[in-house]
Structure formats: C-alpha cells, structure tokens
C-alpha positions as CSV (number, residue, x, y, z in Angstrom):
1,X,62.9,-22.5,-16.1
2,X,62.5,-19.2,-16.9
3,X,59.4,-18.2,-15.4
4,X,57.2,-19.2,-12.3
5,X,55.5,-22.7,-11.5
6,X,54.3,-24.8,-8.5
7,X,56.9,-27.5,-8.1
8,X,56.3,-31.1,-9.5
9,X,56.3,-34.0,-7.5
10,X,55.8,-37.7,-7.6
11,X,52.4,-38.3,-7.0
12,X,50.3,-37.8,-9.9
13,X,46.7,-37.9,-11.3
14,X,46.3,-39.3,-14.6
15,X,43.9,-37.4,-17.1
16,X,42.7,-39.4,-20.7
17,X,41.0,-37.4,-23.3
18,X,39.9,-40.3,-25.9
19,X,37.1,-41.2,-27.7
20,X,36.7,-44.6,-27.1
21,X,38.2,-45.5,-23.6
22,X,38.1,-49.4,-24.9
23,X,40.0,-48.7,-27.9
24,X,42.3,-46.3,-26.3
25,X,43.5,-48.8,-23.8
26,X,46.9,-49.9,-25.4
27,X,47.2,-46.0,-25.3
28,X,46.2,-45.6,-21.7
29,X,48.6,-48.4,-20.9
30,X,51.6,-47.1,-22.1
31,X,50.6,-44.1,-20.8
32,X,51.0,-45.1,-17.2
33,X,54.7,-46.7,-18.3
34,X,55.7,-43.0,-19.2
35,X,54.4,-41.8,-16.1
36,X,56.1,-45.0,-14.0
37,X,59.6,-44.5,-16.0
38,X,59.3,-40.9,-15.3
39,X,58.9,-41.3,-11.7
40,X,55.9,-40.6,-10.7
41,X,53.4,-42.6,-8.8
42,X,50.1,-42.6,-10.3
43,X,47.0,-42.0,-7.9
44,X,44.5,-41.7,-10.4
45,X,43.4,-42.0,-13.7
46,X,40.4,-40.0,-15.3
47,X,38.9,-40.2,-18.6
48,X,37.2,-37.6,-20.3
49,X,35.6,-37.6,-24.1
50,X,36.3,-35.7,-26.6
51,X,32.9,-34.5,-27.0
52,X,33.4,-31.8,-23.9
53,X,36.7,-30.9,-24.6
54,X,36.7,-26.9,-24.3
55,X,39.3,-24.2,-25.1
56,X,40.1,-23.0,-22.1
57,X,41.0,-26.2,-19.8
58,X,41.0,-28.9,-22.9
59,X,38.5,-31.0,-20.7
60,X,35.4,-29.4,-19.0
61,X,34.9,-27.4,-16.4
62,X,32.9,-30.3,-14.5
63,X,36.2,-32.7,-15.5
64,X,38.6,-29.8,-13.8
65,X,36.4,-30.3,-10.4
66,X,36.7,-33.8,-10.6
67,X,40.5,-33.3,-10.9
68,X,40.9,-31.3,-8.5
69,X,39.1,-33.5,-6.1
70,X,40.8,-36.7,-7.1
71,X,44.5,-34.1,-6.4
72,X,43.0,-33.3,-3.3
73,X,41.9,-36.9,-1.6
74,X,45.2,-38.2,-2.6
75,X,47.4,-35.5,-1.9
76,X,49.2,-35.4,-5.4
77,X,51.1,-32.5,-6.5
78,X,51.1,-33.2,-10.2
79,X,48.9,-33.7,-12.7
80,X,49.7,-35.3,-15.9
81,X,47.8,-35.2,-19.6
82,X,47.8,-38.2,-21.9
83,X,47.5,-34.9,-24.6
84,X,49.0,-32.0,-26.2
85,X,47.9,-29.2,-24.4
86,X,48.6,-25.6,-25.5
87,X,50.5,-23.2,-23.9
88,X,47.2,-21.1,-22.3
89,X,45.9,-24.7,-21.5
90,X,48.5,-25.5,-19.2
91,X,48.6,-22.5,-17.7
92,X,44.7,-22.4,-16.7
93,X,44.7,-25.7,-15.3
94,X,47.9,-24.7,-13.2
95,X,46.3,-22.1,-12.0
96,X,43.3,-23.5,-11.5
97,X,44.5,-26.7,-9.8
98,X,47.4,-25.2,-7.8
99,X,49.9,-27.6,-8.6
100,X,52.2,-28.3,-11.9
101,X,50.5,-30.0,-15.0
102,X,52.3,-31.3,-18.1
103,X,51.5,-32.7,-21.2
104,X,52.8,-35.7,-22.6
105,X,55.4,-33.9,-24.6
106,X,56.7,-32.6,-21.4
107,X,56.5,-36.0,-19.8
108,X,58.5,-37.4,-22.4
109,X,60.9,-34.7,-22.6
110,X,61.1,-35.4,-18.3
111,X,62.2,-38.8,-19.0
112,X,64.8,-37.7,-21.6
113,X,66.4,-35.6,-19.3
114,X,66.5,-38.0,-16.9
115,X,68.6,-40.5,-18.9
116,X,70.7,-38.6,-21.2
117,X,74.1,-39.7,-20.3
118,X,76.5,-38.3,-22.9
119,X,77.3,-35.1,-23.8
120,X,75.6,-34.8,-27.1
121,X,72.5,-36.3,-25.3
122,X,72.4,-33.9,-23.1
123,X,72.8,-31.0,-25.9
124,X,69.8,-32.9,-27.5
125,X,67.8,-33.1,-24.4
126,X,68.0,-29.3,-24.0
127,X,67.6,-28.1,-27.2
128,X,64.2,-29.9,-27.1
129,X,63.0,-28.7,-23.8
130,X,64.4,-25.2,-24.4
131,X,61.9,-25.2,-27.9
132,X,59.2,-26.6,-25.9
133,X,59.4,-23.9,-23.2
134,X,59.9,-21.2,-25.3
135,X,56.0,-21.2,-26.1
136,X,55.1,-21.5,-22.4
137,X,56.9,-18.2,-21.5
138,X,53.4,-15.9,-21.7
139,X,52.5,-13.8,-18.9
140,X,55.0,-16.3,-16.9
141,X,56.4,-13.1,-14.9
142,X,54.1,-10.8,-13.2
143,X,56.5,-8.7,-11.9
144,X,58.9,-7.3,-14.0
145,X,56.5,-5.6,-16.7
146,X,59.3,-3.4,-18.3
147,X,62.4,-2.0,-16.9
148,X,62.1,1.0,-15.7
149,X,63.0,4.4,-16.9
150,X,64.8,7.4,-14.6
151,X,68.6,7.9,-13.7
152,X,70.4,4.9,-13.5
153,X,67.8,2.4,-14.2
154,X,67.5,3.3,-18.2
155,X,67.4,0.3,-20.4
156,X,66.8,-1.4,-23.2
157,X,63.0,-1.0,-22.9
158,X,62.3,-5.0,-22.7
159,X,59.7,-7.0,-20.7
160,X,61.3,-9.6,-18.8
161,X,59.4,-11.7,-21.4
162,X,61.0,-10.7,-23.9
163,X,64.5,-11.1,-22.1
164,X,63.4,-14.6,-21.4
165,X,62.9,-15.1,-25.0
166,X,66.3,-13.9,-26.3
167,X,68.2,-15.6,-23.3
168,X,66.1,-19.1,-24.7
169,X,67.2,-18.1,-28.4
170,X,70.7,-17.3,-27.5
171,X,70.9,-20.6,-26.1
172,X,69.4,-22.6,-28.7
173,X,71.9,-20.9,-30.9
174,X,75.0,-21.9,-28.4
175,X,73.4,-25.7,-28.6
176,X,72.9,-26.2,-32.4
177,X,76.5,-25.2,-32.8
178,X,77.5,-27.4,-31.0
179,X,75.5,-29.5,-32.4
180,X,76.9,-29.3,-35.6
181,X,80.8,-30.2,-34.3
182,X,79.2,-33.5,-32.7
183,X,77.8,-34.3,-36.4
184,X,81.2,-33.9,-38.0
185,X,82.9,-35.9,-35.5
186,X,79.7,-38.9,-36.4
187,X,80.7,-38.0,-40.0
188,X,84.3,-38.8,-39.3
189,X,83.6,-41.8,-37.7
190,X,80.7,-43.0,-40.8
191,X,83.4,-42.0,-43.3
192,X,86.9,-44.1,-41.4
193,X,84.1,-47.2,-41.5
194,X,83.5,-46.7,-44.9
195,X,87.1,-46.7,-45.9
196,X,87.9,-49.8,-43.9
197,X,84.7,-51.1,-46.2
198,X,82.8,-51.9,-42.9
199,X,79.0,-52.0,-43.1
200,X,76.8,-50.5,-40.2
201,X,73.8,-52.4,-39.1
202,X,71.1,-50.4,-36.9
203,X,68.8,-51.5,-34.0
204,X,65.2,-49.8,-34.9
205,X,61.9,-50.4,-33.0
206,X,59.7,-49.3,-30.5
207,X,60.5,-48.6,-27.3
208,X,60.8,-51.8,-24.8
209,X,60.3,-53.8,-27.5
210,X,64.1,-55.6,-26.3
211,X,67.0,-53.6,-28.2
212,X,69.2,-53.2,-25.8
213,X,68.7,-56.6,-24.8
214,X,69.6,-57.8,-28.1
215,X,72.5,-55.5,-28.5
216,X,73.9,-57.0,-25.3
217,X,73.0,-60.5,-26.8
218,X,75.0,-60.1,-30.1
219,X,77.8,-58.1,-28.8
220,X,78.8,-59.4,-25.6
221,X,78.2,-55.7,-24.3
222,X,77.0,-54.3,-21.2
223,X,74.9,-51.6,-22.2
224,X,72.0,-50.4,-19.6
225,X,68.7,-52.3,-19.6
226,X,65.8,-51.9,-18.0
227,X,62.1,-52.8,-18.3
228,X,61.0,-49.4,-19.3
229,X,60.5,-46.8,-21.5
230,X,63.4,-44.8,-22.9
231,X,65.8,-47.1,-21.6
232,X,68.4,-46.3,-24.2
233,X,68.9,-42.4,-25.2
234,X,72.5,-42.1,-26.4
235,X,73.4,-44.1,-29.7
236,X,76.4,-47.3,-29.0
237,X,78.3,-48.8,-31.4
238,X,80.1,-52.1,-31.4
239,X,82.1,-54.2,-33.3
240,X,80.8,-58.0,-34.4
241,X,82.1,-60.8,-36.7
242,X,79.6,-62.2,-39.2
243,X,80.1,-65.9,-40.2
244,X,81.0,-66.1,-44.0
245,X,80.5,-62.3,-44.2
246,X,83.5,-60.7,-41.4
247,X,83.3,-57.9,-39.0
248,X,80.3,-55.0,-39.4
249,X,79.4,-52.5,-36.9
250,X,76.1,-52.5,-34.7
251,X,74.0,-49.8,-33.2
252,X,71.7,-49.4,-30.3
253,X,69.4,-46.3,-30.9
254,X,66.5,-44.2,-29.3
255,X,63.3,-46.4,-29.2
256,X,60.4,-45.0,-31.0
257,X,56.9,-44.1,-29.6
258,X,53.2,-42.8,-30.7
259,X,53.3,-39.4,-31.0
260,X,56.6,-38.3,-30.9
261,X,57.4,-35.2,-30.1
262,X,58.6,-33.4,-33.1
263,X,61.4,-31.4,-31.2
264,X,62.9,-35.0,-30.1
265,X,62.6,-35.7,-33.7
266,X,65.0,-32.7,-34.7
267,X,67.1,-32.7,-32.0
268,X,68.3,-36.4,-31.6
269,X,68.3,-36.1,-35.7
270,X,72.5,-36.4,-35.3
271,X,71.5,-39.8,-33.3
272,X,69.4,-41.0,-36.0
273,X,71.9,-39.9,-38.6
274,X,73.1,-43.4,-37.7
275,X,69.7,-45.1,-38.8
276,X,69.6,-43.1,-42.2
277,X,73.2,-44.2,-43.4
278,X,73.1,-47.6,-42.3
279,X,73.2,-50.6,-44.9
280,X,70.8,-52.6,-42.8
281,X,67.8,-52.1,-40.7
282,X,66.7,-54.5,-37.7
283,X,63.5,-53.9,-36.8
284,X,63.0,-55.0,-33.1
285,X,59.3,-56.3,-32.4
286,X,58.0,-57.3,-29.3
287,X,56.2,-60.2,-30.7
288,X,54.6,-61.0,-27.3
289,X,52.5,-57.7,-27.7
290,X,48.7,-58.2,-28.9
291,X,49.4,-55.1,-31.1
292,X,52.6,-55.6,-32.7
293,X,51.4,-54.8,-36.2
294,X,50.2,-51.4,-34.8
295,X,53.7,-50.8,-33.0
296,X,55.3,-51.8,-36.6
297,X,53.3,-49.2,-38.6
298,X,53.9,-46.5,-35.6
299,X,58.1,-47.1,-36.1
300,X,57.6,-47.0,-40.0
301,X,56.3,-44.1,-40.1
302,X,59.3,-42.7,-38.1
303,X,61.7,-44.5,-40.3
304,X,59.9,-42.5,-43.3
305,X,59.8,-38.7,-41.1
306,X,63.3,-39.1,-40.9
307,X,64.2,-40.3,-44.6
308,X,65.0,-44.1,-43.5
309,X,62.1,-46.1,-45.2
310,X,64.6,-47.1,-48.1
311,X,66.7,-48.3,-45.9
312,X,66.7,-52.7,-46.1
313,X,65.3,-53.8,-43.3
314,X,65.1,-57.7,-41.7
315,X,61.9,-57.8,-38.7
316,X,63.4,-59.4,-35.7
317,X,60.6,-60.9,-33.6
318,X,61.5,-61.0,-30.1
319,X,60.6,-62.3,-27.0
320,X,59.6,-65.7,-28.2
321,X,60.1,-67.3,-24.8
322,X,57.1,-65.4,-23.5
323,X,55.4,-67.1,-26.4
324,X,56.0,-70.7,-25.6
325,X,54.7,-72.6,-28.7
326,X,56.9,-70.2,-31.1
327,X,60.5,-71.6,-32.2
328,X,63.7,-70.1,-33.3
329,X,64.1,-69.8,-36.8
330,X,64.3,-67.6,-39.9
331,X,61.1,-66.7,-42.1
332,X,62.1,-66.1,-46.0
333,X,60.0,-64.3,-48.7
334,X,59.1,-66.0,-52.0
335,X,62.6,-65.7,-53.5
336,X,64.5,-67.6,-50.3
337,X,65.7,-64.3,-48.9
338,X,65.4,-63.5,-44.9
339,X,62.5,-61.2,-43.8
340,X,62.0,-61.8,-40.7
341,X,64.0,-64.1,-37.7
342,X,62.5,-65.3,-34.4
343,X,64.4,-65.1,-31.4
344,X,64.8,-64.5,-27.2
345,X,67.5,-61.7,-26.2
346,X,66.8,-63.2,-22.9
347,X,67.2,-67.0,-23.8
348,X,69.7,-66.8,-26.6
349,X,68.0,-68.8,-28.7
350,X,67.7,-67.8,-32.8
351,X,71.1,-65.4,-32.3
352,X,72.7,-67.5,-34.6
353,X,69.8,-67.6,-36.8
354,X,69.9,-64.0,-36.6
355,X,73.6,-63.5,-37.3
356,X,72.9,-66.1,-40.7
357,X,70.2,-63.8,-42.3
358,X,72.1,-60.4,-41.5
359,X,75.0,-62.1,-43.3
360,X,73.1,-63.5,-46.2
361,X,71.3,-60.0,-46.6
362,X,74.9,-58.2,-46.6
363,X,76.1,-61.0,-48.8
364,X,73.8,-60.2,-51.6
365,X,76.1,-58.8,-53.4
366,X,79.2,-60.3,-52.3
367,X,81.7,-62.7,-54.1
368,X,84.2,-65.3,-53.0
369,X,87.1,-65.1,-56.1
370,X,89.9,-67.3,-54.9
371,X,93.2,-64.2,-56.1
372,X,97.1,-64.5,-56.6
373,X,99.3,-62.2,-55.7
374,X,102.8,-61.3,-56.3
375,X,105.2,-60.4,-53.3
376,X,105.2,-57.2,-55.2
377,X,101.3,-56.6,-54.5
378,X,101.7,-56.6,-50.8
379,X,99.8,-53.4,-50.2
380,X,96.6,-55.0,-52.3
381,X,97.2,-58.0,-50.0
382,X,97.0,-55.9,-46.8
383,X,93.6,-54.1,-47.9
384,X,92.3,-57.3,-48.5
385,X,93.3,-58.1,-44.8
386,X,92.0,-55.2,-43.8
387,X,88.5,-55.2,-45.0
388,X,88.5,-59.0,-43.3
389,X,88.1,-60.1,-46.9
390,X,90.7,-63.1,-46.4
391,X,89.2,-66.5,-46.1
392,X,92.0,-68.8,-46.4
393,X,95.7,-67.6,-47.9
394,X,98.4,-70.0,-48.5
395,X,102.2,-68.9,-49.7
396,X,104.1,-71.0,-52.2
397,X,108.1,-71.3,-51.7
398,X,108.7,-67.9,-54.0
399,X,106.4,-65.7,-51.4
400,X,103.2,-65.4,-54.3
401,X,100.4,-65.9,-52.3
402,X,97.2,-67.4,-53.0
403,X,93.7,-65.7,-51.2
404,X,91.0,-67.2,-51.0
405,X,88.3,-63.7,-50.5
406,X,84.7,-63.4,-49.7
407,X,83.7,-59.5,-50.0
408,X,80.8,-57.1,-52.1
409,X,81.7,-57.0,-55.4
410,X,81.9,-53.3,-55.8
411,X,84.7,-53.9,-53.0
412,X,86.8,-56.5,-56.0
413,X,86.6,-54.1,-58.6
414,X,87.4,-51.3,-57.3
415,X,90.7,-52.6,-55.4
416,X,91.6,-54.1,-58.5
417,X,91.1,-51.2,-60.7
418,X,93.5,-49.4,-57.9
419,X,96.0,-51.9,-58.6
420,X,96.0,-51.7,-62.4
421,X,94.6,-55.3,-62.0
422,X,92.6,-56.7,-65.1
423,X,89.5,-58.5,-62.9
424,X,87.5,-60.9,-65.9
425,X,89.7,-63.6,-65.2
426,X,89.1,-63.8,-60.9
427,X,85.5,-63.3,-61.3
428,X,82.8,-65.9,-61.6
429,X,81.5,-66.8,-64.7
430,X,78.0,-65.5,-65.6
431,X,74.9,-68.0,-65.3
432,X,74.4,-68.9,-69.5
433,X,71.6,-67.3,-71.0
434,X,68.7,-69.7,-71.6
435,X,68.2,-70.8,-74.6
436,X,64.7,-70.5,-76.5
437,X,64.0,-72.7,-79.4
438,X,61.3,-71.2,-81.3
439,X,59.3,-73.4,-83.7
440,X,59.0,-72.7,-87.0
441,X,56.0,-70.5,-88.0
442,X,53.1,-72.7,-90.0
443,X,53.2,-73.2,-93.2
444,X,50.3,-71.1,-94.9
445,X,49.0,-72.7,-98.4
446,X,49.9,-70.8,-101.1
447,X,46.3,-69.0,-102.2
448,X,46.2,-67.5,-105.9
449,X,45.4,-64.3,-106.7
C-alpha cells in the first residue's frame, strides 16, 4: 500500500506451523478453504513443528529452503502462513523468498476486501487492513531516508516512514467518523423497530455452517450464497411473520472463525451491534461437521468478546439431509422449552418447526387478553394494529369493538397505562397458590417438674 512488495498472485504454497499435524487437521482443512475462497490455487502444503520455530523466519532456516524449493518447482508467486507472523517475519521471508507472503490475518482481511459490498463494509474492510498495515510500514522505503534540506527543498524533517504513518492515521481518523454516522443511522433504525414493538432475531454461527441459506429459506430472500468462506460480509435485514406471535425482523451477519482477527472484531463492531441488541440468538451449526461442538465453543467465545453471551439463544442444527438418519423436529430442555431445532436450508424441512420454537421462545412473556374498545379509543386500537397485536376484532352495531390480542405483556401495560386504562380486569388471572396443609405438631406428654 504504502510501501514496496513483490506482487501477489494465485498460485500459492501452503506453510503449517502445528504441533500435532493429526490434531491440527480440521485446522489445516479450513485453512485451504481460506486460501481457495481467497483465490488462490494451492500448490503445496508444508508442515513444520513448533519445536524449530526461530525468530527470524518463524520456521527454520532448513523449512525456508524447502519453501523456496516447493515456490520454485511449481512456479508460485505467493506464499501463505496458517500463522500470525510479525511484522520483521514477513519481511525476512519476502525477502528471502522473492515473492509476497501473508499471514492468515492478511489472508482473511484479502477475502474481506474481496466481498464487502456496501458502503459501511467497505469502511470496515479498510479500517482493518489500514491497522494491519500500519505495523508493516518498517524500513518499507529505502529511498526516501529524510527530505532533504537546501533552498527550495526545506521541510518538515520527516522520513517517508513517518509520512506513511500519519497519511495511515489520518485516514483511520477519516474512516471511524464515518463510522460513527453509519452507527447512528443502525441506531435509528434499532430504535423505529423498537417503537413499532418489533423484536429482532439474529443469524449467529460459524462460517459455512448454512446462514445465508437459511435466511433465504425463512425469508423468501435472495441473498448471495455460496459454498465458501465469508460468503456474507454486510449485515441484511428482513421482515417475517411468526404464527401466533406476528411480524419480527431477521438478520444475516458475518460468520465467525478460529482466530479472528481482532481488527475485524472492532471494525465490523457496528455490524455486530445487530447481534448484541437482538432479543434472540440463532445459532447456526453445521451438524454434518465431525467437530461441531468445537465450532460451537469457537462462536461462543465470540458472542462473549463482543458482550452477546446474555443474549437467548435457540441451536439450529443444519444440514440434516447430509445426515440421512436425522429428522426434522424440535429438542426441548427439562421445562418443555426449545433449545435446539433440526432442519435442511436446502430441503426445507424443520422451517416450520423452526418458526414454532422462535415463536414460543418470543412468546414467553406474551399474553392473549381478548379488550373492548370504545369508538373513542381509536388511536389505542390503531397501536394495537400496528404492533400486529390483533388476532381477531369484531364491531358491534354502535362501532365498540372487541380485540382479541396476543402481544408481551410489558407491551399491554404499558399501552394501557398510556390510555389512562385500568388493566386488572383484561388480564389473566394468576395460577392459585397451592395450598399446604400442615399436620398438627405431636402431642408431647405433659412431664412434671
């Protein structure tokens, strides 16, 4: 960006550093689908141990021959680490290997770029790479020491380094403002939903694990969908009708991954914004994966960097018709509630199951008073209407009406109270308290004294 690099190109040689290349498979795996969605085609992959890692190159100097030689017989002009390296790391093996190396932050950060679509993707994407690269800026021009002194050519006295570095900062100042007006307009938006007394319900989960696919599934949408990583960058919203609940509003977010780079983190934090002030959680899982429960705890702790884990959250299992013995249906914990629904974004099959448990879930709350109204009250009436609270209304020959609601109870009371409305009589009666019948306590002898 800001300082000299060989170019990058498509072919690419794939470097592990692990400790156990068995256990690190998985790792290795999805490794080679960041490197495929990216666009590169990998050559090679070598695997080095953690035992010889070194300072200067990360791997050993007898790992950087055989680099170089696997770059070499295949022609590739890129090489790719399945690590963090450092700054001075990257820069060795560049130099050392004559072509362009990146880390697996950068490769990410690649495939970011590469699909942010909207606007305030495209701030996010930046802001991320611009942080990134403004640790790689060392000793990045050789040419431009300082400016030089004499008549005419006086200056400020800066290295081009340093020029470098205030051009990145005066940029990442330009993006976070702007920044900031995209997450008033999301406030906006989070604050019209909550006066219309619309709940939002988030997509979560790893990435690939079928989101999108879903989103599509429930919403009748279009969204993109592929069979890659980092499909889906920029957040959607859509509208959907509940059954015995009414409308609430979906969204398809970023997919989650090992490692995630902490600048992606705090620049798509506006996206996830969405996640954090939703009233439900579904947790996409690729059920068809042999690690699924690792791939949960990898998105949880996520959830928790970003201040979602108290969110509620119902596990949606997907992908069942790669399973072939597993059915549609919904799992409920010991007191009958849904925790976890089986179903295909593919095949259809458990969406309506799915659309049952995100309504019970919303509905814990929620209370079905059967109200008359005046002709007077016709602005309560319209809320009602409004929030998609009316079931059933019928209108006697005098215009009262008669509505028959379903909504949170929070919702009742406070229109009510709005209205100067006294709610006891429209709300259901309380369950009675048991009753206990103690026995009398045993009668004790009198003893004399």
């Amino acid at each position: 960006m800001f300082f000299e690099r060989p170019d990058s190109g498509e072919t690419a040689i794939l470097v592990h550093v692990g400790a156990d290349a068995q256990k690190d498979e998985a790792d290795i795996r999805e490794f080679e689908e960041l490197a495929i969605s990216a666009g590169a085609s990998p050559a090679a992959l070598i695997i080095a141990s953690t035992r010889s890692t070194t300072p200067r190159f990360l791997v050993g100097a007898g790992k950087v021959e055989e680099i170089a030689a696997a770059k070499t017989l295949h022609n590739a002009d890129l090489v790719l680490f399945n690590n963090t390296l450092t700054p001075s790391q990257e820069r060795n093996l560049e130099k050392e290997l004559q072509c362009r190396v990146l880390d697996r932050t950068g490769l990410i950060l690649d495939i970011f770029a590469q699909r942010a679509r909207s606007h305030e993707g495209k701030l996010q994407v930046e802001l991320a790479q611009l942080k990134h690269a403004s640790t790689r800026l060392v000793r990045g021009w050789t040419h431009l020491d300082r400016q030089k002194g004499g008549i005419g050519l006086r200056g400020a006295g800066e290295t081009q380094l340093e020029i470098d570095q205030r051009l990145i900062g005066v940029r990442i100042t330009q993006i976070r403002k702007n920044l900031v007006k995209v997450r008033k307009q999301r406030d906006q938006g989070r604050r019209a939903r909550k006066r219309a007394e619309i709940p939002t319900i988030s997509l979560v989960g790893y990435t690939n694990a079928g989101k999108s696919s879903l989103f599509n599934r429930v919403c009748g949408d279009t969204t993109y969908v592929a069979n890659q990583l980092f499909a889906t960058l920029d957040s959607t919203l859509r509208k959907l009708s509940l059954p015995n609940f009414g409308p609430a509003i979906l969204a398809d977010t970023v997919g989650f991954i090992r490692q995630l780079p902490h600048q992606l983190v705090d620049a798509f934090r506006a996206t996830l914004e969405e996640t954090v002030e939703a009233r439900l959680l579904l947790h996409v899982v690729d059920c068809n994966s042999d690690e699924r429960e690792l791939l949960i705890d990898e998105v949880d702790k996520v959830l928790h960097e970003i201040g979602a884990s108290d969110v509620p959250t119902l596990l949606v299992f997907n992908k069942i018709d790669l399973l072939g013995d597993q059915h549609a249906g919904i799992d409920r914990d010991d007191e009958g509630k849904p925790w976890r629904v089986w179903v295909s974004a593919h095949s259809g099959a458990g969406i309506p199951e799915l659309l049952t448990a995100i309504a019970e879930l919303l509905s814990e709350d929620t209370i079905s008073p059967t109200l008359p109204l005046s002709p007077s009250q016709g602005r309560l009436r319209a809320r009602f209407y409004q929030m998609g609270a009316v079931l059933h209304e019928s209108t006697d020959d005098a215009g009262n009406s008669t509505l028959d609601l379903r909504l949170p109870r929070g919702d009742f009371l406070r229109l009510l109270a709005e209205a100067g409305i006294d709610p006891a009589p429209w709300l259901p009666l309380p369950p009675p308290e048991p009753e206990f019948n103690f026995p009398d306590p045993p009668q004790t002898p009198d003893t004399p004294v």
